[in-house]
C-alpha positions in Angstrom: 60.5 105.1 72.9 60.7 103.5 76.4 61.0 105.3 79.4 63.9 103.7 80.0 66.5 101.4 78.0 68.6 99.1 79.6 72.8 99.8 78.6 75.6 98.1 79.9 73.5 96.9 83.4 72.1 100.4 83.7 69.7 102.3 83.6 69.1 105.4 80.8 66.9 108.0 81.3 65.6 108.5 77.7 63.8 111.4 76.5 60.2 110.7 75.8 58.3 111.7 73.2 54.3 110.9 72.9 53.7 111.9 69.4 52.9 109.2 66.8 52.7 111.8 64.0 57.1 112.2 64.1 57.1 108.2 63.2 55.4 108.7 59.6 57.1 112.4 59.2 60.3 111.7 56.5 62.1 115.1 58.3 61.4 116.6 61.0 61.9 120.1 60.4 63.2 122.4 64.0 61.9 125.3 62.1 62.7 127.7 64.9 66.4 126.4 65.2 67.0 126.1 61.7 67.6 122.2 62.0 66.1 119.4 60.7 66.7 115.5 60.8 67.5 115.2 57.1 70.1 118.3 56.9 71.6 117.8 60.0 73.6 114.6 62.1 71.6 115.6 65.2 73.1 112.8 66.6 76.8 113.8 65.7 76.0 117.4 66.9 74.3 116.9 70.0 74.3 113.4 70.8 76.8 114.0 74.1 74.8 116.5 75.5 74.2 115.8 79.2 73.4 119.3 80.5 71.2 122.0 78.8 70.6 125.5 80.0 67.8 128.1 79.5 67.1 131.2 79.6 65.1 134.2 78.5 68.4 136.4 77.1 70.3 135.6 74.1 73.2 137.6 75.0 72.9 135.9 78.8 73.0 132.1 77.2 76.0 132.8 75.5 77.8 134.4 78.4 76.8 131.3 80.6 78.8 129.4 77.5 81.9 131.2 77.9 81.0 131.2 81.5 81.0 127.2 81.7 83.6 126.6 79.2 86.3 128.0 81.4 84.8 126.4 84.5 84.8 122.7 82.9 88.6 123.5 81.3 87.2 123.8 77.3 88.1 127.5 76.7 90.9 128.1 74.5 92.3 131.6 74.5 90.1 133.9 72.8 87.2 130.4 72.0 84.2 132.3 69.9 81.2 129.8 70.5 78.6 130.1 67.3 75.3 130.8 67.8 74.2 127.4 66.1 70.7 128.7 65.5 72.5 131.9 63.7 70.0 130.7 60.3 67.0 132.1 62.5 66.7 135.4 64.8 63.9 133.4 66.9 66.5 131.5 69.6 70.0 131.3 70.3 71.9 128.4 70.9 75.7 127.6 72.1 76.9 124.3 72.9 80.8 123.5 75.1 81.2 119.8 75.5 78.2 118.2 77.0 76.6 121.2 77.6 74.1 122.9 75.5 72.6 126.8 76.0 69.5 128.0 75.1 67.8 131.2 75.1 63.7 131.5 75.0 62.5 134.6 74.9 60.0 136.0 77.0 56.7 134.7 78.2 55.3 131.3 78.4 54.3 131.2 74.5 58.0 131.5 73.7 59.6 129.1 75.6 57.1 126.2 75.0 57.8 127.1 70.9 61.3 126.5 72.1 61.1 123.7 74.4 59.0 121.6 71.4 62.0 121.7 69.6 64.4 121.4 72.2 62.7 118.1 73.4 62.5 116.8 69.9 66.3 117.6 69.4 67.2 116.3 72.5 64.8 112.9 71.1 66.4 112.4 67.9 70.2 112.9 68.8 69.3 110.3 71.0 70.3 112.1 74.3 70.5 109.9 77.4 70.3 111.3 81.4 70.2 114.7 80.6 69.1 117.5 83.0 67.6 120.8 81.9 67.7 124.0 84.0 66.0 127.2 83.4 68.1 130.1 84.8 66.7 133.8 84.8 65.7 136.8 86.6 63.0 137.3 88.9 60.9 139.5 91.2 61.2 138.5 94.8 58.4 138.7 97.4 59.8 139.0 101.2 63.1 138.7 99.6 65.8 141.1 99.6 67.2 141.7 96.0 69.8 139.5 94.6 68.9 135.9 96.5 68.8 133.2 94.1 65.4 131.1 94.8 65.1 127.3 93.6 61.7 126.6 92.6 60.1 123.8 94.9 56.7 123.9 92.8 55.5 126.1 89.9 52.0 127.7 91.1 49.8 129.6 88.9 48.2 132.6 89.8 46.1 131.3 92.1 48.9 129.2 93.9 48.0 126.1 92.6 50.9 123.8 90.8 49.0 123.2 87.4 48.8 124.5 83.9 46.1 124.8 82.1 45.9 124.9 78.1 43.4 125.3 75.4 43.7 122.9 73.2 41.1 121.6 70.5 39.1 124.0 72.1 39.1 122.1 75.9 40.8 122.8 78.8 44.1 120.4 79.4 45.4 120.4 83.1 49.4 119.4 83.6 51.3 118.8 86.5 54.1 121.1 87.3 55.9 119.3 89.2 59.6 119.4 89.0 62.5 117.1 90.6 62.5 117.7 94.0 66.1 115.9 94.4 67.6 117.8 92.2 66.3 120.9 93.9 68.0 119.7 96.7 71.3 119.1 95.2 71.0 122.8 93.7 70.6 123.8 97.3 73.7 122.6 98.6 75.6 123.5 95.7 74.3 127.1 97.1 75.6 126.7 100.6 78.5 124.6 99.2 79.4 128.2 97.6 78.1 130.2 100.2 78.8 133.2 98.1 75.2 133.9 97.9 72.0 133.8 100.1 70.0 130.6 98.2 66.6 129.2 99.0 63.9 127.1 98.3 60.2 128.2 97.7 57.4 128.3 95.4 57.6 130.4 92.1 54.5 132.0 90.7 54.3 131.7 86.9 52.3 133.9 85.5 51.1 135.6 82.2 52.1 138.8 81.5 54.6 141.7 83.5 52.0 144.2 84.5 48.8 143.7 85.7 49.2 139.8 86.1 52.1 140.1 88.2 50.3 142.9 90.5 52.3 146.0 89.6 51.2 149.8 89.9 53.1 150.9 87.1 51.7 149.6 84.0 49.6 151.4 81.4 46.6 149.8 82.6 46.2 149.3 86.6 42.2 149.0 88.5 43.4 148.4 91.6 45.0 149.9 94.9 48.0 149.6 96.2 46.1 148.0 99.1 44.6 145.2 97.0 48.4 144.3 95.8 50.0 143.9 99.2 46.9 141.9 100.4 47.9 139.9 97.1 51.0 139.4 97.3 50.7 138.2 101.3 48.5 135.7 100.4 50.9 134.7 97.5 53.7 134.6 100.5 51.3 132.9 102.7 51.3 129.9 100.3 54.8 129.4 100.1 55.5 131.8 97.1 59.0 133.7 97.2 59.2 135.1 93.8 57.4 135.3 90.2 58.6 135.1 86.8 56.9 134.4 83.6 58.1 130.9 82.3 58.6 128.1 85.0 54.7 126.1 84.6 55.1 125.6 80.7 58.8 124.7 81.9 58.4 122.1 84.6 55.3 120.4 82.6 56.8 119.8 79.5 60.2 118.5 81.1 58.2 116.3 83.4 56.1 114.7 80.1 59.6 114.4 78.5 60.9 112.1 81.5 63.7 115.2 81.5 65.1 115.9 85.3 64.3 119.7 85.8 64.5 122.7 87.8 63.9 126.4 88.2 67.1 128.8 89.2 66.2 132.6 88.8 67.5 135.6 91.2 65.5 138.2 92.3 66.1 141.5 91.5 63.6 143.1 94.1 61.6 142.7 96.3 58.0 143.3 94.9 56.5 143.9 98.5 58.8 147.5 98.4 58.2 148.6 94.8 57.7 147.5 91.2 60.7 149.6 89.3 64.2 148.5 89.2 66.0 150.7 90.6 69.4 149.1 90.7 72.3 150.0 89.0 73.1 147.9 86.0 76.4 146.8 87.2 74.6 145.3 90.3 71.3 144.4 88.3 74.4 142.2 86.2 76.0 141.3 89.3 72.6 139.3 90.6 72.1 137.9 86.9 75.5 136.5 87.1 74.7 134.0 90.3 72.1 131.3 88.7 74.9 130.7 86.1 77.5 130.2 89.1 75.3 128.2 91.0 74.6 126.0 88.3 77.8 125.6 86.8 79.2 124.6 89.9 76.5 122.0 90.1 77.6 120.7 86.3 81.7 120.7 87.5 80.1 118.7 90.2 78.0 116.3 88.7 81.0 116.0 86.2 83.6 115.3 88.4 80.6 112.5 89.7 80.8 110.7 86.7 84.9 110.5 86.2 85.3 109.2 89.4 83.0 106.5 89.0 
């Protein structure tokens, strides 16, 4: 499918799909969704879907779908949303009006399993202009907990903005970049709020919690807490303000799929003052709770946009 497909004198941005393979498949089966393209009008069921939200937490997706329904006017009194994906315990998935909610587990193997399937959903409902967020949780670095940081590049773990995969057996380098507009319109959706502290700055992807992330308190740690604050200031140094586990998978496959995309997560400390959570859980919820605000407020927006015009 084109890039782009001309409707009514404009534009569509069209999901893109570089797989030859899906032509000759009879069904397409979205084995970790429990869908498939002969037991299910993707189209029917997802084919408005303009907006689509990730993130790591089941429970967290489908609070950010009550969360949104009441924001865009959808809710009815006592509304329970079904988990559509209830066929599988692998993701969860809510959908209010043009808006669809995802959860992807932890890590980067988990939400690129998800995101094959989300793209391929998103392909054969024949979804249009849509723009996919990943909102989540983060550790901060020179950042006082609870400031909600949009990703301006994902790095790696040496601050570069790649990703690199095995596959066949060979190294295969992708860009990370993400829409730097639409980082930009999430940033003054933050000040538009001004309820929270909002920036923009790197975000270090990387592969595990522990030792990949520099902390003292795994099961495993072979270096000082010396060697971790030299780390994480050369992580600061090149333009790094917080690290979570998912954004590089994220931001390369949604650039491949010609999806607009971008990185909201909060930080819940500041890793340059400790590794352990030491919160309380209503405030730890509290912080969660602003990536869904900030974004919905950029969906109301972008809605309101489109009825106007």
């Amino acid at each position: 499918m084109p890039l782009g497909e001309e409707k009514n004198g404009a534009c569509d941005r069209s999901i893109y799909v570089n797989n030859p393979h899906l032509d000759s498949m009879k069904d397409d089966i979205l084995y970790h969704f429990n869908l498939g393209t002969s037991t299910h009008d993707l189209p029917a069921m997802f084919g408005d879907v303009k907006f689509v939200c990730v993130g790591g937490s089941p429970w967290r997706m489908k609070s950010f779908t009550e969360y949104i329904a009441k924001e865009l006017g959808l809710s009815e009194p006592n509304a329970e949303f079904p988990n559509i994906c209830e066929g599988t315990d692998r993701y969860a998935m809510y959908k209010v009006g043009p808006v669809l909610s995802v959860s992807h587990g932890m890590g980067i193997p988990s939400i690129s399993i998800m995101l094959h399937e989300l793209i391929k959903l998103l392909y054969h409902a024949h979804c249009t202009d849509v723009t996919v967020v990943r909102i989540g949780t983060s550790g901060g670095i020179g950042l006082k907990p609870g400031i909600v940081v949009v990703t301006k590049q994902s790095v790696d773990s040496v601050f570069q903005p790649r990703l690199e995969q095995i596959i066949l057996g060979k190294p295969v380098v992708r860009s990370t970049e993400l829409d730097a507009e639409l980082a930009e319109e999430l940033l003054q959706c933050g000040k538009d709020l001004a309820e929270f502290e909002t920036v923009i700055g790197n975000t270090m992807c990387t592969l595990d919690f522990y030792e990949g992330q520099a902390r003292l308190d795994g099961a495993f740690c072979s270096y000082s807490e010396e060697d971790k604050q030299s780390y994480l200031a050369e992580a600061y140094a090149a333009g790094v303000r917080n690290i979570e586990m998912e954004s590089s998978v994220f931001a390369a496959m949604c650039k491949l799929s010609n999806l607009r995309a971008a990185v909201v997560c909060v930080t819940l400390l500041d890793r340059l003052k400790g590794d352990q959570l030491t919160s309380s859980h209503d405030i730890l919820n509290s912080y969660q709770q602003r990536p869904q605000v900030l974004v919905g407020h950029y969906i109301k927006k972008k809605l309101n946009a489109y009825k106007k015009s």
